[in-house]
C-alpha positions in Angstrom: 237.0 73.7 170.1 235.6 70.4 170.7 233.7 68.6 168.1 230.9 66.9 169.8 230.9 63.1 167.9 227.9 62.6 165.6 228.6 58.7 165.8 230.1 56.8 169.0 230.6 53.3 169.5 231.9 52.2 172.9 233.9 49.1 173.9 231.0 47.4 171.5 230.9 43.6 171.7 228.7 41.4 169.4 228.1 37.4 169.0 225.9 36.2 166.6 222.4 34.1 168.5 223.9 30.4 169.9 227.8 31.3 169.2 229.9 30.9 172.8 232.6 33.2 171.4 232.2 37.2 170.3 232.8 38.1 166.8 233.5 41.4 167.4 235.2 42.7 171.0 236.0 45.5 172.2 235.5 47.7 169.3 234.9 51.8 169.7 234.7 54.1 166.9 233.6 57.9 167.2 232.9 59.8 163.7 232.4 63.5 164.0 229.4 64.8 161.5 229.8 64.5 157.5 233.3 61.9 158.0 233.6 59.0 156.7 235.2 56.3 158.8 236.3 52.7 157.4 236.5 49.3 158.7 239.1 47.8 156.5 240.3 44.0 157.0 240.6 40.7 155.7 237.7 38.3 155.1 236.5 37.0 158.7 237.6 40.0 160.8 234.5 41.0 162.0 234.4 44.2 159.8 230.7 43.2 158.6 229.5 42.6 162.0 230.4 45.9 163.1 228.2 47.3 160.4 225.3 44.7 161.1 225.3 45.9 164.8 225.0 49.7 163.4 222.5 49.0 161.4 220.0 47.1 163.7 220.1 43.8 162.9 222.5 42.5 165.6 222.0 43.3 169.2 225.5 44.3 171.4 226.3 41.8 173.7 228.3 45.2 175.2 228.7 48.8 174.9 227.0 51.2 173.9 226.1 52.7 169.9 225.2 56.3 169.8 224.0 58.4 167.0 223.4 61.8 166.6 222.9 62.4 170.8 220.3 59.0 170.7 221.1 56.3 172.2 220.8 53.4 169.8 221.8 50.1 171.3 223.0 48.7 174.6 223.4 45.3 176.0 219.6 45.8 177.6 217.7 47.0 174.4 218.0 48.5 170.9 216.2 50.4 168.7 214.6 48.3 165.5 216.3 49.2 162.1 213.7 51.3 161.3 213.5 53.7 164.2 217.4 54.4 163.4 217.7 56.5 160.7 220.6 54.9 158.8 220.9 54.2 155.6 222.6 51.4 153.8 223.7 50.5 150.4 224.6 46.9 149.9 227.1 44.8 147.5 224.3 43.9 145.2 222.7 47.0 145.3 219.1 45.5 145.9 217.3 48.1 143.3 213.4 47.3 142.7 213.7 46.1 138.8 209.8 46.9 138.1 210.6 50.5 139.5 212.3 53.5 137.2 215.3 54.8 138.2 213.3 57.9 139.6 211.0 55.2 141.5 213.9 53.7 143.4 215.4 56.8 144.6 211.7 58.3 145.9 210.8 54.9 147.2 211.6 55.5 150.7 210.3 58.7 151.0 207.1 58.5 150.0 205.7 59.9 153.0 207.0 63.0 152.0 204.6 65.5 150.5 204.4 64.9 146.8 206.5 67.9 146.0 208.9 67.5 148.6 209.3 64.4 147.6 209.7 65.6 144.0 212.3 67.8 144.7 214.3 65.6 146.8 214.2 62.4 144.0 215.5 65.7 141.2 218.1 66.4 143.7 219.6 62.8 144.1 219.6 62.4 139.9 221.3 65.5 140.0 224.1 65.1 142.4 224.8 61.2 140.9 224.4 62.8 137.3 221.6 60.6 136.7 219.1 62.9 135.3 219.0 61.5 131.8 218.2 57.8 133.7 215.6 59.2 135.2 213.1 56.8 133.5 214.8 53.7 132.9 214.6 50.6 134.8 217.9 48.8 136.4 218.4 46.5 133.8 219.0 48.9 131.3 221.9 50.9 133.3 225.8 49.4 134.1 226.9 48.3 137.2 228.2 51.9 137.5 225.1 53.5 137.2 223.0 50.9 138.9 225.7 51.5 142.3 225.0 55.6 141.9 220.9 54.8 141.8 221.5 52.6 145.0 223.5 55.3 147.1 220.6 58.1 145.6 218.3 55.8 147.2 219.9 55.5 150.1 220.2 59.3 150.5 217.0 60.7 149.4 215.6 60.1 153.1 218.4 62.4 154.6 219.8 59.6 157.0 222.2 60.6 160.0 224.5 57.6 159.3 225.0 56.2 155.6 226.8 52.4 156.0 228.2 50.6 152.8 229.0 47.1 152.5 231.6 46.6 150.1 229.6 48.0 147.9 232.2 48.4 144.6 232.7 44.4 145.2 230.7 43.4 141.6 232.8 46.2 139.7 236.3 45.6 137.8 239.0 47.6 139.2 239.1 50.7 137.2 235.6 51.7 138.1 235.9 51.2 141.8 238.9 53.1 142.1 237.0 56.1 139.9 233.5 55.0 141.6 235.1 55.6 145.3 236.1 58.9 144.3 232.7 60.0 143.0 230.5 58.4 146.1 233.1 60.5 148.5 232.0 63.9 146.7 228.3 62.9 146.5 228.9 62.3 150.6 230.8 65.4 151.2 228.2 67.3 149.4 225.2 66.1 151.2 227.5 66.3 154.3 226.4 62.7 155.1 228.3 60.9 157.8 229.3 57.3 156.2 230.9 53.8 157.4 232.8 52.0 154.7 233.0 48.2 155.1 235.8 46.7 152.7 238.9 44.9 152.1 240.2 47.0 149.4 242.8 49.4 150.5 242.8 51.6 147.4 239.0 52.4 148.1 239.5 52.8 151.6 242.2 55.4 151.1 240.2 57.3 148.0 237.0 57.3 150.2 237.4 57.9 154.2 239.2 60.3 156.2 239.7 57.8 159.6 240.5 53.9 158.9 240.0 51.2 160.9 242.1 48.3 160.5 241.0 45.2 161.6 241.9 41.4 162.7 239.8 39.2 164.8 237.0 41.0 165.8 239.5 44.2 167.1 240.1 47.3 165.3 244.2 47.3 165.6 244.5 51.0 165.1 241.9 53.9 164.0 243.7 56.5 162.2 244.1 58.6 159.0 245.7 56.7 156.0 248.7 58.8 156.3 249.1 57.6 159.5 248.0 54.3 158.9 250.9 54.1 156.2 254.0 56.5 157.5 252.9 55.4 161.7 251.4 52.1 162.0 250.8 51.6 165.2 251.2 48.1 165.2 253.6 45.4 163.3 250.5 43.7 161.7 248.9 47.2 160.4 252.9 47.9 158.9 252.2 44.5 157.0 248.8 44.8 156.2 249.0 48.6 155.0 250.4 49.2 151.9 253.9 47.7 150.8 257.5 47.8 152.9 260.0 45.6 154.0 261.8 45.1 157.3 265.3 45.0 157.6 267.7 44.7 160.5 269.1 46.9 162.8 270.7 47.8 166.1 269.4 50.5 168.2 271.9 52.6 169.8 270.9 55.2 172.7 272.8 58.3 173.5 274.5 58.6 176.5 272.4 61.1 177.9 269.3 59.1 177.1 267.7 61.6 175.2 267.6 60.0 171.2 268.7 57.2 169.7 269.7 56.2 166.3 269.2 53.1 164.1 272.6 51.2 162.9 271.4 49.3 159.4 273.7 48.3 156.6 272.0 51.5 154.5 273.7 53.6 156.9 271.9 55.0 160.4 268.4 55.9 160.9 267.4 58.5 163.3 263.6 57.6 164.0 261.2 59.2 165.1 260.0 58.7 169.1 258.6 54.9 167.5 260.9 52.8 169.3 259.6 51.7 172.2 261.4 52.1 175.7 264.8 53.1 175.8 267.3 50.3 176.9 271.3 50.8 178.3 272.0 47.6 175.9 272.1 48.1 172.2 269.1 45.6 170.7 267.9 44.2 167.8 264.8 46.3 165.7 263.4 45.5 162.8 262.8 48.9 160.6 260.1 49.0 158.0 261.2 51.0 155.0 258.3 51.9 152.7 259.1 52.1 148.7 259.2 56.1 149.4 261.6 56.1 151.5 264.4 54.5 149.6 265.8 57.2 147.0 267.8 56.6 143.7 270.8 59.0 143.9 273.9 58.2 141.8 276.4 60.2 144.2 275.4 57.5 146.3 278.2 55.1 148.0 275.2 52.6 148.7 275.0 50.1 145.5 272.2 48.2 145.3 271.2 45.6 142.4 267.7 45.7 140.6 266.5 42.5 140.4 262.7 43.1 139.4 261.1 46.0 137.9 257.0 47.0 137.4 255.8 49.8 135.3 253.4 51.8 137.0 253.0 54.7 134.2 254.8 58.0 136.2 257.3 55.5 138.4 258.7 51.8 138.2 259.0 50.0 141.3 262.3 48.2 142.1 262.9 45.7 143.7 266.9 45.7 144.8 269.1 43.5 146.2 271.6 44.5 149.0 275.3 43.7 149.4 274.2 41.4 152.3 271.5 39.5 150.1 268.6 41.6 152.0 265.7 43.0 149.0 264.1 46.3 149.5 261.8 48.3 147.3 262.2 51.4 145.8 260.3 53.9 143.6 262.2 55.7 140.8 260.8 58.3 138.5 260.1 56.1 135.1 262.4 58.1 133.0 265.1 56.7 135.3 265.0 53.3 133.4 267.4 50.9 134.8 267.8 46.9 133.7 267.3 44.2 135.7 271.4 43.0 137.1 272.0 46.8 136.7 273.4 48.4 139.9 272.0 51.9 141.4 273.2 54.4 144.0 270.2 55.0 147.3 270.4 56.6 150.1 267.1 56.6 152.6 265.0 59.6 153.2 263.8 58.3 157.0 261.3 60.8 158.3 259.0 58.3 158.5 261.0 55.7 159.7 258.9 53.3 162.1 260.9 50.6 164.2 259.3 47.5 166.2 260.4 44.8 168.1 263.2 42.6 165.9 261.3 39.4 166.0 262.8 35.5 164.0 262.7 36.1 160.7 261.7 39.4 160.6 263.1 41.1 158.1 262.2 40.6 154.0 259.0 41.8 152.5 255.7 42.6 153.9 252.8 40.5 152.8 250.6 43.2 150.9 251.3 43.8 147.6 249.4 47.0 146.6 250.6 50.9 146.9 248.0 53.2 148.3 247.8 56.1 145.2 247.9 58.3 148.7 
């Protein structure tokens, strides 16, 4: 059956007052109810502006925002923030310090009826374990806790569209990741529909079911973070997304046209239907091989040379040099412990195996340099 969307955003364009040039083109999102969607991108991208536009405080230049059946914003008119019913948590949490904890979560809803509003503010400190807070002020929680109070706050007036602005940005690393995690089961279990804004791909992956990635005002490709990783649609999401390396290789068809194979030096690929159009002429690719789908296996007649190593705790990841001088990456199970100048049997596990274009320079590592943990 078709799922009506709870959020759409069609061909959306947006320029800040005075600019000549759009920051944001072309940009449609739909979000069915209770998902969480992400705009994830680099500093500049436009991934903030999207979220701006969402929220009111931007008008479209084009297209069209839609929320829960009302129509929000057009390039005629928009609805003020206020008449939206979105919600919004911000990077530095903007909690009232003179309030309690219980004050800032009941503060907008105080046109509730006083036990309405009662039961709603026990119902936020219970689902962000905040109970015993209940009466302090800001200053006396951690960031962790002060992040929880400002999501409560934002949910307590049971808003169609929740939208977060990097808001892990002030905490060190270990929280976000554990943080991300908690603020997705508070969302599922309020079935609150939610945009992530960020540039971290580790929260984007813990927290949202649909990604968008991206680059100069466009979103490249709006997909799962499976997808996003194993398919990318594009060559800049395959660099952007996780970690890989291209290496070279000739694309053979069949005679009969119907599949192709990939030659490479770490034997032939079959891909996937990623390669493009089929050509008569063997031609050039470039194949991006992820770190899971190299494989150590010592029956192996493929050598290859570790030349770096990183612990991650279950698995190291290698970094191993070819016969031809090309480095790929691999991850071992850590109680295979090899040395660096050591050589090791792989073989490729290519299911998801995605090809593009061979383009100057091509091949060697892509520039992220973070795993997604999924």
């Amino acid at each position: 059956a078709h799922i009506p969307a709870h959020l759409r955003v069609d061909h959306l364009c947006v320029a800040y007052p005075g600019a000549a040039a759009a920051t944001v083109e072309d940009v449609s999102i739909t979000l069915a109810r209770g998902e969480i969607g992400c705009l994830l991108g680099a500093s500049g991208c436009g991934k903030t502006t999207v979220l701006r536009a969402l929220a009111g405080f931007l008008a479209p230049r084009a297209g069209v925002i839609e929320l829960a059946g009302r129509r929000l914003a057009t390039a005629k008119g928009s609805l003020p923030p206020e008449a939206r019913n979105i919600g919004m948590v911000f990077q530095d949490f903007a909690l009232f310090p003179h309030l309690t904890v219980a004050a800032n979560i009941g503060f907008g809803i105080d046109r509730l009826k006083a036990d309405t509003r009662r039961d709603r503010v026990a119902r936020m400190l219970e689902l962000t374990g905040l109970q015993a807070e209940a009466a302090h002020y800001p200053h006396e929680l951690s960031g962790g806790q002060q992040q929880r109070v400002a999501l409560a706050r934002a949910l307590a007036p049971q808003p169609e569209l929740l939208l977060l602005d990097e808001p892990f940005s002030s905490l060190d690393a270990e929280l976000r990741e554990r943080l991300s995690l908690e603020v997705r089961r508070i969302l599922e279990a309020t079935g609150t529909t939610a945009i992530l804004v960020t540039h971290d791909q580790r929260e984007a992956f813990a927290m949202s079911d649909t990604i968008g990635v991206m680059r100069r005002g466009r979103i490249e490709q709006w997909d799962t973070p499976y997808n996003l990783y194993h398919r990318p649609g594009t060559r800049y999401v395959a660099d952007f997304i996780g970690e890989g390396v291209f290496i070279s290789g000739r694309q053979v068809d069949s005679l009969d046209g119907d599949h192709s194979h990939v030659e490479t030096e770490l034997g032939f690929i079959t891909p996937p239907d990623r390669c493009g159009h089929r050509h008569a002429e063997p031609r050039t690719v470039d194949v991006l091989l992820r770190p899971d789908d190299v494989i150590h296996d010592d029956a192996s007649a493929i050598l290859a040379r570790v030349v770096r190593k990183a612990f991650r705790g279950a698995e190291y990841l290698y970094t191993l040099r070819l016969p031809s001088g090309q480095e790929i990456f691999a991850l071992v199970p850590s109680h295979h412990d090899h040395g660096v100048g050591e050589s090791i049997g792989i073989r490729l596990d290519t299911e998801h195996v995605v090809t593009f274009p061979a383009v100057p320079g091509g091949s060697g590592p892509t520039k992220a340099t973070s795993v997604p943990g999924r």
